[in-house]
N, C-alpha and C positions, 0 to 999 in steps of 0.2 A: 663455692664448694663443688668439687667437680661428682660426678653422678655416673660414670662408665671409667671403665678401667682401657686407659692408655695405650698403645704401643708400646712394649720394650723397645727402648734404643736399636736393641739388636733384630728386635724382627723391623723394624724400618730399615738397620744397614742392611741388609741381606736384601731387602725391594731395591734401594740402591745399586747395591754392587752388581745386578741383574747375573751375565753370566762370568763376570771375573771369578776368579779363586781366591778363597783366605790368603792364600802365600803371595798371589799376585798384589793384590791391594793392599796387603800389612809391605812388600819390599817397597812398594809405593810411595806410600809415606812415611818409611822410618822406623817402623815398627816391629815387635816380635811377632811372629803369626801365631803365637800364643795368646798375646793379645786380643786381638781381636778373636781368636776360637772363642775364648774368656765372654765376651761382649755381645758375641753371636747366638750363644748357646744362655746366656741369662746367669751368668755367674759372678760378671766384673762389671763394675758401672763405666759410665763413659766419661773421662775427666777433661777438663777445660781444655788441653793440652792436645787431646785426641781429638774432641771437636772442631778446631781449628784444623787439625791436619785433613781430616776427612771431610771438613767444609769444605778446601782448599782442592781436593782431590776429586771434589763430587759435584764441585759448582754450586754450592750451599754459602748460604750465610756461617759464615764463622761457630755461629752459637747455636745453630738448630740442633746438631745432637746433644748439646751441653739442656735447652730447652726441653728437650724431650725426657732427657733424664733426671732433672729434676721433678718434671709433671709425672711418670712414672714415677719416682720414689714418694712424692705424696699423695697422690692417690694408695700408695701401698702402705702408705703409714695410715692414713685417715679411715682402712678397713679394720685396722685392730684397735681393740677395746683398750682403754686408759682412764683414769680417772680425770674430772672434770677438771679444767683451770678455770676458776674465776678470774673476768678482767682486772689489771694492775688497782685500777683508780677506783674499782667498788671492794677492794681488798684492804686496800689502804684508809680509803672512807670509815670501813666499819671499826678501824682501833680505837 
């Protein structure tokens, strides 16, 4: 269970990008600069497809931002309240 809230994807690309531009580094790899504004600013998650491009672009391993964004999205699930799930096998046990 992790215990600190994460870096967004997007504030790691922007440590990244140091001083490029959104428009320079989305024509970069492919991208809309919509995209990535989306990504930067905490609006749009970062999908396998981007990770790649911007591992590619940034001398990263392929999956680091795809990494990050999934540890971001569960730490942000694991802050809001839900009811409990009992385990499969002590569910099934008690029929």
């Amino acid at each position: 269970m992790m215990v600190h809230n994460p870096a967004s994807p997007g504030e790691l690309l922007r440590e990244f990008m140091g001083d490029r531009s959104v428009t320079e580094l989305a024509m970069h790899i492919g991208v809309a600069r919509a995209t990535l504004s989306r990504i930067l600013n905490g609006r749009s998650a970062v999908s396998v497809d981007l990770s790649n491009r911007l591992g590619e672009a940034l001398s990263l391993s392929p999956d680091f931002f795809a990494k990050a964004q999934l540890q971001y999205d569960l730490w942000r699930k694991s802050q809001r309240k839900r009811r409990s799930i009992k385990p499969l096998v002590a569910a099934l046990a008690s029929r």
